[in-house]
C-alpha atoms as one frame of an Amber mdcrd trajectory, in Angstrom:
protein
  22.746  18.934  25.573  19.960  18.282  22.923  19.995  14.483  21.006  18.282
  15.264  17.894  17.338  12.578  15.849  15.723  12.010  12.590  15.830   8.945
  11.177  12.540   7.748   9.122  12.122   7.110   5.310   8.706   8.903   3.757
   7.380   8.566   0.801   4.764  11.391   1.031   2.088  12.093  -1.803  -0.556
  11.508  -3.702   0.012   7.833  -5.157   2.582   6.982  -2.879   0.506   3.305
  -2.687   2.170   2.070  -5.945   5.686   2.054  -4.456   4.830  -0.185  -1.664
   5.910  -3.157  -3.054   9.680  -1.756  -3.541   9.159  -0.707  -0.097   8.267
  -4.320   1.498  11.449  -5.431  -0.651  13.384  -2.427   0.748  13.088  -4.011
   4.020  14.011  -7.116   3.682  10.725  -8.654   4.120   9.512 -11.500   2.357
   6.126 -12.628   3.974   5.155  -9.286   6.379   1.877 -10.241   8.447  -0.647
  -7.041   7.942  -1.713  -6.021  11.494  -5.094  -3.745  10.252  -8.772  -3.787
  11.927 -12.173  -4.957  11.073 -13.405  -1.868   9.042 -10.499  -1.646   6.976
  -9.868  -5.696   6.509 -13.381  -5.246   3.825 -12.529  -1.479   2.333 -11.964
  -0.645  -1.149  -8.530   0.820  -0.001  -7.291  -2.171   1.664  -7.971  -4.266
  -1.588  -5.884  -1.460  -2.978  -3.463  -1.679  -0.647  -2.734  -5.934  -1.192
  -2.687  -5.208  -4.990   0.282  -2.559  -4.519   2.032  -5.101  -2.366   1.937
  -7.479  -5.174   2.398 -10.700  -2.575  -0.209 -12.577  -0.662   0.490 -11.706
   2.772  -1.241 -12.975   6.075  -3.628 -10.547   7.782  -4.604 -10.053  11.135
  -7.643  -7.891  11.443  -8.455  -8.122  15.357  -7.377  -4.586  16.126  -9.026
  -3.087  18.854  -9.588   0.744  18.585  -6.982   0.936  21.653  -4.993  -1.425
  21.126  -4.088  -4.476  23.658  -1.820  -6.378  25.270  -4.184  -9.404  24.145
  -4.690  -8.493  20.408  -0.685  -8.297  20.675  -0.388 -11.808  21.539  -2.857
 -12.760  18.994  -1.523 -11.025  16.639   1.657 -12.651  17.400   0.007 -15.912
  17.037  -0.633 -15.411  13.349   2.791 -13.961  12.796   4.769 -16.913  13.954
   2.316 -19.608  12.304   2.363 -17.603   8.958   6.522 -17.506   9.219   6.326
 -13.574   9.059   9.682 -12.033   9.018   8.221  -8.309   9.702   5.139  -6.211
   9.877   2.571  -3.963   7.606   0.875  -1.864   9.631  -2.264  -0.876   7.738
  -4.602   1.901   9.459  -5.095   4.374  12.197  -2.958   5.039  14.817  -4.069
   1.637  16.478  -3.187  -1.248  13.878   0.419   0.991  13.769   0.532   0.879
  17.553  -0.693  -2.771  17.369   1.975  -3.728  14.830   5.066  -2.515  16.633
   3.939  -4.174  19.864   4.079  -7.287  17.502   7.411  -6.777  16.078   8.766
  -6.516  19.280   7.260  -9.178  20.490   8.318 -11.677  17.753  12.493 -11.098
  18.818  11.897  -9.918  22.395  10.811 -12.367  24.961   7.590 -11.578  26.934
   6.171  -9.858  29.127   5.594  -6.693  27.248   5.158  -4.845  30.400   9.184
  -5.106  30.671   9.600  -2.551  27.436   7.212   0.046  29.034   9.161   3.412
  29.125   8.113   4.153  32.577   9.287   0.801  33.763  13.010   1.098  32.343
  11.957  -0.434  29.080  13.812   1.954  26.693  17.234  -0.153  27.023  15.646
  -3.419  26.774  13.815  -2.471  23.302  17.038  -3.869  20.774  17.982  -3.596
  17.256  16.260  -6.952  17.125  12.681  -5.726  16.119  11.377  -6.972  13.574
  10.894  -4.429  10.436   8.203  -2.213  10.621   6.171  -0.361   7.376   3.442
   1.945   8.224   0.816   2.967   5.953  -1.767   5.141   7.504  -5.106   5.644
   6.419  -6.258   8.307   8.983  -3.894  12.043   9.724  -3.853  11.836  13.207
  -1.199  10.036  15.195   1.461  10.844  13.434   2.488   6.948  14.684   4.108
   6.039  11.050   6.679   7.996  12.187   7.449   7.792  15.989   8.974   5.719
  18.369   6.248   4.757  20.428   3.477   2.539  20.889   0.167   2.625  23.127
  -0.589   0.095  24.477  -3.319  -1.538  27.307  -1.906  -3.945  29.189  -3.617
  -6.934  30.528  -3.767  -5.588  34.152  -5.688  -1.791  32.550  -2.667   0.450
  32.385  -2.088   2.016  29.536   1.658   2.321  28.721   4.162   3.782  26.029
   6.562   1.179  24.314   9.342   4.213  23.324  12.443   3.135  21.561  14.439
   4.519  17.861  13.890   0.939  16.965   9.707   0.458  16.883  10.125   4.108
  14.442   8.983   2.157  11.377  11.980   1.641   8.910   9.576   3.203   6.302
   6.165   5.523   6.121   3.953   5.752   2.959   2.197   8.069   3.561  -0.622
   8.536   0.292  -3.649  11.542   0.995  -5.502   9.470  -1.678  -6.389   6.404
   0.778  -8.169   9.144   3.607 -10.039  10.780   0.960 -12.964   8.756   2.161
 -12.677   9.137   6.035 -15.985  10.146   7.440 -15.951  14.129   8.738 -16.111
  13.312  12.238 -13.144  11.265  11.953 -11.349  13.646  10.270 -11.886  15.841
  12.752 -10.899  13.723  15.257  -7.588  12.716  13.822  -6.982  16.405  12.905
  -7.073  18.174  16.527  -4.897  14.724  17.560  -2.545  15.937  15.219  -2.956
  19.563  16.319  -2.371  18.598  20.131   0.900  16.899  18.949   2.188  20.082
  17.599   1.019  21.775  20.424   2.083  19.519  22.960   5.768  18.911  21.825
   6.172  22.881  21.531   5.168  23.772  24.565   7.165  20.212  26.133   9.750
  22.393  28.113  12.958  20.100  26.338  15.185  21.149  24.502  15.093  20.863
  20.166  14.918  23.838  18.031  14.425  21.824  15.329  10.844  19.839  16.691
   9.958  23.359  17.472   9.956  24.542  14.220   8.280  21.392  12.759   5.777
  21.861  15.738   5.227  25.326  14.632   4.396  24.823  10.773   2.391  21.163
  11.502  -0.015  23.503  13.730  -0.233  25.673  11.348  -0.959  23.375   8.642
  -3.627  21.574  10.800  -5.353  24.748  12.407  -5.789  25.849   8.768  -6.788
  22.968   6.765  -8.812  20.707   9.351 -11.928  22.512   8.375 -11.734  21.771
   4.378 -10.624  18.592   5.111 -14.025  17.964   6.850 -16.144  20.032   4.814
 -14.377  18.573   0.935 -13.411  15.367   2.118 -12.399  14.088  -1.648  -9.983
  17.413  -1.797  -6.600  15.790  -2.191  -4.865  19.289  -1.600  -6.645  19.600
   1.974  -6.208  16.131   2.832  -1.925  16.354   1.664  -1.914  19.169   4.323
  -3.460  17.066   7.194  -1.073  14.066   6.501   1.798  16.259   6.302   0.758
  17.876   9.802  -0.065  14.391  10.872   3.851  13.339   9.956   4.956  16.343
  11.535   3.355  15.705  14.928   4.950  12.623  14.829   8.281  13.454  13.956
   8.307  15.920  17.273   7.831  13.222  19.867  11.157  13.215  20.796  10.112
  16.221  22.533   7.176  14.359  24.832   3.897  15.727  24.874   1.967  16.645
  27.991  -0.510  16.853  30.195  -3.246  16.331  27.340  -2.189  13.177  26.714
  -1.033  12.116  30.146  -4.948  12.620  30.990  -6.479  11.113  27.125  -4.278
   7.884  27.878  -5.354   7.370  31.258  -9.073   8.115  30.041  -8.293   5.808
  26.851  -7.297   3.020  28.921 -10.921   2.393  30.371 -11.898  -0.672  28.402
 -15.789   0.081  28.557 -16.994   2.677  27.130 -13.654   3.156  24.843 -13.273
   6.538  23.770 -11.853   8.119  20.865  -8.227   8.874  21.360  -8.292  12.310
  19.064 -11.969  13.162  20.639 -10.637  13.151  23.948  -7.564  15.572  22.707
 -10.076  18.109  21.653 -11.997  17.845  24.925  -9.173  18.219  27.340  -6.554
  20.713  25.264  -8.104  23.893  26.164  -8.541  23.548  29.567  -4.765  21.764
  29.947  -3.683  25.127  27.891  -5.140  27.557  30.404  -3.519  25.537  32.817
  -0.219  25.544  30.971   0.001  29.595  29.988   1.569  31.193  33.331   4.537
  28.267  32.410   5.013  28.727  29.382   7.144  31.918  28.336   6.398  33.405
  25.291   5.684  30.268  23.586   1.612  30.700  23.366   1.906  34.039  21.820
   4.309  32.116  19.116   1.552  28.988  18.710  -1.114  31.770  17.993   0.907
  33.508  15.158   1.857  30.093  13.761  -1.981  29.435  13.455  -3.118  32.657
  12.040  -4.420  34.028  15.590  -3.581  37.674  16.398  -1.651  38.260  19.830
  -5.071  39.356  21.382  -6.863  36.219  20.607  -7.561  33.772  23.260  -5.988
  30.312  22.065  -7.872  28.131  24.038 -11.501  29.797  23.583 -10.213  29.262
  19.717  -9.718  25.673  19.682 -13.118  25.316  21.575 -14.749  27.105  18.519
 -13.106  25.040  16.309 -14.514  21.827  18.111 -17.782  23.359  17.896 -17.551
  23.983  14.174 -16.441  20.471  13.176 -18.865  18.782  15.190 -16.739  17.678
  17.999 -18.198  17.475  21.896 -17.432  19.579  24.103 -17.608  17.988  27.269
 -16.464  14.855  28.298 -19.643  13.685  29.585 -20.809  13.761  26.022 -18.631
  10.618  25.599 -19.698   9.334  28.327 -17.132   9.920  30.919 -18.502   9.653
  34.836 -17.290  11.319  37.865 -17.017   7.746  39.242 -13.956   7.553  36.805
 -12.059  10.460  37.677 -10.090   9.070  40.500  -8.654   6.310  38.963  -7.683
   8.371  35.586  -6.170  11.262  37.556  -3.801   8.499  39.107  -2.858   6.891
  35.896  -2.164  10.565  34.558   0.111  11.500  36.878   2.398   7.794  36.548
   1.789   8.349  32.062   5.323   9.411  30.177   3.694  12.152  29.287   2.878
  13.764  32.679   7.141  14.493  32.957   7.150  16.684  30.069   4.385  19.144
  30.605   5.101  22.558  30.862   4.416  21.864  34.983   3.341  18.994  36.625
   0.159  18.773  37.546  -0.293  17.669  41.079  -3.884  15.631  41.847  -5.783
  18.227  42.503  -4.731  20.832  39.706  -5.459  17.398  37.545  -8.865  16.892
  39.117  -9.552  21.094  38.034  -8.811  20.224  34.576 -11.235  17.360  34.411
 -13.823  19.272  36.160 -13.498  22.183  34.081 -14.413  19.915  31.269 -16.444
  17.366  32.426 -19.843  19.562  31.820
């Protein structure tokens, strides 16, 4: 039996911005804290952002880019000394992360180890949380709409906060406030939001209906990545990246793979901190080569959903593409050591993500995807 579940409001579009204030009032909210990070805190579109709200709101701008138990508990500081009654999550796929760790935090007691998936956390996550609007300025995560957070706990694990009730109780999601993203985060974001699509497809679970939203996000984000990139102030090719964004997200349900299991373990090293949607592009074709002799007929279905023919080697595709937006193409180009590896492969193989690859990886076959890539 499949439980297929789709719950979240969007408001999707260009403009979308100018309805957030009936949105905050949607919710209930009266004084939301805004859980953003230091680069945004000073940007023309968060000064956008507070008019559209049409409220002074407290803001907490100590966002880490992968987010922490700490900035959590900071964050919650502010919340409870402001008298917050939910959360504005204004950003990347970090502040969102940040910001529902927060709003469970400010009904739940602590630790927030306790609501880590992996550690039976998924019933003690309640109805309680505090409400939740996303606005995300990046077409990446897809986190606006899913029922997760990352999040790096105090002790260095990286864990997944899953429940319906962190899904944020609304998404405005406006192409207009990315328009200005830098190419190489575009392209970043982009293949994370690729490797969503990809991921829940090929997640061996059951749900027609993520599959076909898997399907058409790829699409949309194989296609349009490169204009995005290339004609950054396009609103047309930026729509199409947000909407494959939202559909990544909306496919979680699903659980992703072996891609992620390994970018979360890797994104839970604290110094040097690497790039979340970099890392996806790294690692995806060599998981995918690992992945094909599992997989059925699905890859030949990805590649016609991207505009490969059935001859075409997906992998050696997406490694082109990488190349062509300016994306590394080893992970010792970020700055990944071998010194790291053992530590990363175990943390893969305990990540919520490891369960729902197509197989799972033991050590070693983990060890010959990082080697294959490491350069």
């Amino acid at each position: 039996m499949s439980i297929i579940q789709y719950l979240t409001q969007v408001s999707l579009g260009p403009g979308a911005i100018a309805g957030l204030a009936d949105g905050i009032r949607s919710l209930g909210m009266e004084r939301p804290l805004v859980v953003t990070d230091p680069g945004l805190r000073d940007s023309a579109i968060f000064r956008r952002m507070m008019e559209a709200a049409g409220r002074e709101m407290p803001v907490f701008s100590g966002t880490p880019p992968n987010p922490t138990e700490e900035a959590a508990l900071q964050a919650l500081d502010t919340y409870r000394a402001e008298g917050c009654d939910g959360v504005l999550a204004f950003g990347g796929g970090s502040p969102i992360d940040l910001a529902k760790a927060v709003a469970i935090l400010a009904t739940h007691e602590p630790p927030l180890a306790q609501y880590a998936l992996i550690l039976g956390g998924l019933s003690r996550i309640t109805a309680r949380v505090a409400p939740i609007l996303a606005v995300p300025t990046t077409a990446g995560t897809g986190s606006e709409v899913g029922r997760g957070a990352l999040i790096t706990l105090s002790d260095g694990r990286k864990l997944g906060l899953i429940s319906p009730h962190v899904i944020p109780g609304l998404a405005i999601c406006d192409p207009e406030l990315t328009l200005d993203l830098p190419p190489r985060l575009t392209a970043a974001t982009g293949i994370d939001a690729l490797a969503h699509c990809v991921e829940t497809f090929l997640s061996p679970r059951e749900n027609p209906v993520a599959d076909a939203i898997a399907l058409d996000g790829a699409g949309r984000a194989y296609r349009h990545i490169e204009r995005a990139c290339r004609q950054g102030r396009d609103v047309g090719g930026r729509l199409e990246m947000m909407t494959a964004a939202l559909m990544g997200g909306l496919c979680f349900q699903k659980g992703l793979g072996a891609v992620h299991s390994l970018s979360h373990a890797l994104g839970a090293i604290k110094e040097p901190s690497f790039h979340h949607g970099t890392l996806n592009a790294v690692l995806m074709p060599a998981v995918l080569r690992a992945n094909a002799p599992h997989v059925g007929t699905k890859m030949e279905r990805l590649k016609a959903a991207i505009g490969l023919a059935a001859a075409d080697d997906l992998p050696a595709a997406l490694e082109a593409l990488n190349a062509q937006l300016g994306l590394p193409a080893t992970l010792a180009e970020m700055g990944v050591t071998r010194a790291m590896l053992p530590d990363v492969i175990e943390r893969a193989l305990a990540d919520h993500s490891h369960a729902t690859n197509p197989f799972q990886p033991t050590a070693d076959e983990y060890g010959r995807i990082l080697d294959a890539v490491m350069g």
